[in-house]
C-alpha positions in Angstrom: -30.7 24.5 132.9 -32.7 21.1 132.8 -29.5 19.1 132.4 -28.0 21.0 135.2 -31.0 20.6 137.4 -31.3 16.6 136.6 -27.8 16.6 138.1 -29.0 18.7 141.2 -27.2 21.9 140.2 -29.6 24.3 141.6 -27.1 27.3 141.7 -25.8 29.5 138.7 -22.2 31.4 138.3 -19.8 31.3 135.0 -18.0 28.7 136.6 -20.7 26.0 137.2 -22.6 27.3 133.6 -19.4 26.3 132.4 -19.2 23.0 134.4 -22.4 22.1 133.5 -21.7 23.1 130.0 -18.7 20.8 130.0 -20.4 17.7 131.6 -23.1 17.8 129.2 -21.1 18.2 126.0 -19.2 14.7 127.5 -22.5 12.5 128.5 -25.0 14.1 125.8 -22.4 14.4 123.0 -24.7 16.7 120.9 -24.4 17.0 117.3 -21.6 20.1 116.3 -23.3 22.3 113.8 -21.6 24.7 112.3 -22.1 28.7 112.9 -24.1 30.0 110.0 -23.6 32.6 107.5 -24.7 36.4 108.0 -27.0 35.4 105.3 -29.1 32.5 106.4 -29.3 34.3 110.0 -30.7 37.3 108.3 -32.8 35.1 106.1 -34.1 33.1 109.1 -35.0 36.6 111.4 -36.9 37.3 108.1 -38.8 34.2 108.4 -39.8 34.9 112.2 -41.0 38.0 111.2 -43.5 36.8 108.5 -44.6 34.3 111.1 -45.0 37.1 113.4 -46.9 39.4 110.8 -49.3 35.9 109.9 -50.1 35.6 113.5 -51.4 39.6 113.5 -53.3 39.1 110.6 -54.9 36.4 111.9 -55.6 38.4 115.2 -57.0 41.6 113.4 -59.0 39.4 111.3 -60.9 37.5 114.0 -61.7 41.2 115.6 -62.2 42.1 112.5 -65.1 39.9 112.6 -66.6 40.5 116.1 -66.1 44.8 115.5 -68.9 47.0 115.6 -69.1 49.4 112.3 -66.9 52.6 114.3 -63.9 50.2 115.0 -64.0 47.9 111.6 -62.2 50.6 109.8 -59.4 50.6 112.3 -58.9 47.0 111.8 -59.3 47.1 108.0 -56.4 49.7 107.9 -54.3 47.6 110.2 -54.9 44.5 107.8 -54.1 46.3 104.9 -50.6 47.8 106.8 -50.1 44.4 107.7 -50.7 42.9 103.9 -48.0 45.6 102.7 -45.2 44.5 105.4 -45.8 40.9 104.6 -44.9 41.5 101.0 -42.2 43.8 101.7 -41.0 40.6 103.7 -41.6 38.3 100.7 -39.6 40.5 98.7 -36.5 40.3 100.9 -36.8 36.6 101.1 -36.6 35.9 97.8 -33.4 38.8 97.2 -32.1 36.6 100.4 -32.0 33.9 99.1 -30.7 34.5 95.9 -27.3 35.4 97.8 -27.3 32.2 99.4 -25.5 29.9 97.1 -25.6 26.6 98.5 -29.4 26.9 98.9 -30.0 27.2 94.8 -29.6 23.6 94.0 -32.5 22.6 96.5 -34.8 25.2 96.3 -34.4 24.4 92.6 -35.7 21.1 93.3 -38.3 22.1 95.5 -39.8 23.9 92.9 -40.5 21.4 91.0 -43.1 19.9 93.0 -46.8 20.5 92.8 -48.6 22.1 95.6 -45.4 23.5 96.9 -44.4 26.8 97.1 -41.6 30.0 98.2 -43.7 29.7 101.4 -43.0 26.3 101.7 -39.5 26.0 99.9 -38.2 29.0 102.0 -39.7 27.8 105.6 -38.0 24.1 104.5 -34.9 25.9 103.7 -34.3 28.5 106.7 -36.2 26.2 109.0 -35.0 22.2 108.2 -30.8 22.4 106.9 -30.9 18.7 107.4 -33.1 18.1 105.2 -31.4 15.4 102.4 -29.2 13.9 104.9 -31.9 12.6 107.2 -33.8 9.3 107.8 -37.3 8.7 107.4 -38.1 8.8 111.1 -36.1 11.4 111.6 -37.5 13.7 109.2 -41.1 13.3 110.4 -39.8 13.6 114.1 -37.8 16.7 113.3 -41.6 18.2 111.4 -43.5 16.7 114.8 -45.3 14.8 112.1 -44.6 11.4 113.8 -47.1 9.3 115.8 -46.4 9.2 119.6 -48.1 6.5 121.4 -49.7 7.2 124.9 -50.0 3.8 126.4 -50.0 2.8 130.1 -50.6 -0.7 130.8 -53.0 -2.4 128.9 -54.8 1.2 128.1 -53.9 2.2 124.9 -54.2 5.7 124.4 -54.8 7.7 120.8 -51.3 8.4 118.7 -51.0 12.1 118.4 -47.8 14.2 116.8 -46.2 16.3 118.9 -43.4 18.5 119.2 -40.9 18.9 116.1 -40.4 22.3 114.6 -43.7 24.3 114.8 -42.8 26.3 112.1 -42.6 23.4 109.3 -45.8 21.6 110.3 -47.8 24.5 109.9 -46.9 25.8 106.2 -46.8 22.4 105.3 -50.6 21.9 106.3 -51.7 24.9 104.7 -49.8 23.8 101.5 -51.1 19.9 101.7 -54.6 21.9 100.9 -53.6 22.5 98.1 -51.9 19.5 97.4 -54.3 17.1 98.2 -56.4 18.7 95.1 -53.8 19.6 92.4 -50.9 17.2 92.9 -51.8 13.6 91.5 -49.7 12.0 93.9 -51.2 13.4 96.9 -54.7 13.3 95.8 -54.6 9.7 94.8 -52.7 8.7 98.4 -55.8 11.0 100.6 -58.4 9.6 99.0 -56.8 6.4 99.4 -56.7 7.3 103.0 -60.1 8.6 103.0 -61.3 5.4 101.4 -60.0 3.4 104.3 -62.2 5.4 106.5 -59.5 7.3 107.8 -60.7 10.7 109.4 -59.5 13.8 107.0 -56.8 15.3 109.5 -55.4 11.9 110.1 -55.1 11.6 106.1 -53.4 14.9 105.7 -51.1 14.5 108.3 -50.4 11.2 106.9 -49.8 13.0 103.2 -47.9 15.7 104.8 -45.5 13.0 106.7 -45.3 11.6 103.0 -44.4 14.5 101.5 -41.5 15.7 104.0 -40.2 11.4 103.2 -40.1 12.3 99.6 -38.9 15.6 99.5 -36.3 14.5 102.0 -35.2 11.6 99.3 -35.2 14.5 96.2 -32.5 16.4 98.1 -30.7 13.5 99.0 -30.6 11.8 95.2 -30.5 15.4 93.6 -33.2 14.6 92.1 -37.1 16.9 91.0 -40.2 15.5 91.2 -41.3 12.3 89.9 -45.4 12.0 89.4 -44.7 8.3 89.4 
């Protein structure tokens, strides 16, 4: 609807959806991706669902917090219901993804690295396909873990990361945690960071955008992970 709007098509019937459609396809040229499998889609509605159950935890815990004594055991039985669904869900992924044959080799390899987990490996996998076959830039744009400058004039304004999918950036924070203290590579590079004076979100971002550049490179060469 933005594309048909830029070219002042304000109105909307099958045949100018399908004009529009048609116009776009020759100026944008967008990439052709093939239609996946019954089994990725199911594996990817399981993923949403996760997120969605994450985001009620996280909801029931904060009133949790804030409940007086009469309403904390309402909360503390939702959590718990909550808890049980999530690993109900973690069980399916994993049985899901076992039938998914051309995702073995690289979640093979993504097991091999410290700090990352089925969390990780299975959001990277349902969530990033490209993933091997991408650029350096392109991966960090993809995880909205690249810098955006916000400049006008001679006013140069903070780089920030924006965009990208939401999904990636935000298992892969939790997960550079953990990192940052038990994989050698990623400790030594943040407190490298750190040592520069860098502030500690701008270091893990920084680890997390190196992370996706290596990973990305392990799927490409076929490769696990190297510690040097």
């Amino acid at each position: 609807r933005n594309f048909a709007r830029i070219k002042g098509v304000m109105a909307k019937t099958d045949k100018l959806d399908a004009q529009v459609i048609a116009l776009f396809s020759a100026q944008i040229q967008p990439e052709v991706r093939p239609i996946s499998s019954k089994n990725i889609r199911a594996f990817r509605e399981l993923l949403a669902r996760k997120r969605q159950l994450n985001e009620m935890r996280t909801q029931e815990l904060n009133r949790l917090q804030k409940a007086s004594r009469i309403v904390a055991r309402s909360h503390v039985a939702a959590l718990k219901l909550i808890d049980k669904e999530i690993a109900w869900i973690n069980s399916k992924l994993t049985a899901a993804m076992r039938d998914i044959e051309e995702w073995q080799q690289t979640y093979t390899l993504l097991s091999t690295v410290p700090g990352i987990g089925d969390g990780v490996a299975f959001t990277l996998l349902g969530e990033l396909p490209e993933l091997g076959n991408l650029s350096s830039r392109e991966v960090a744009a993809l995880c909205g873990l690249a810098p955006f400058n916000k400049d006008s004039g001679s006013m140069k304004g903070k780089r920030r990361i924006k965009g990208g999918r939401a999904p990636i950036r935000t298992v892969l924070y939790m997960a550079m945690l953990s990192a940052i203290q038990h994989n050698p590579v990623m400790r030594s590079f943040y407190l490298r960071l750190i040592a520069q004076g860098k502030h500690k979100k701008v270091a893990i971002t920084a680890c997390m955008r190196k992370m996706m550049t290596i990973l990305n490179a392990m799927i490409r060469d076929q490769r696990p992970w190297q510690m040097a």
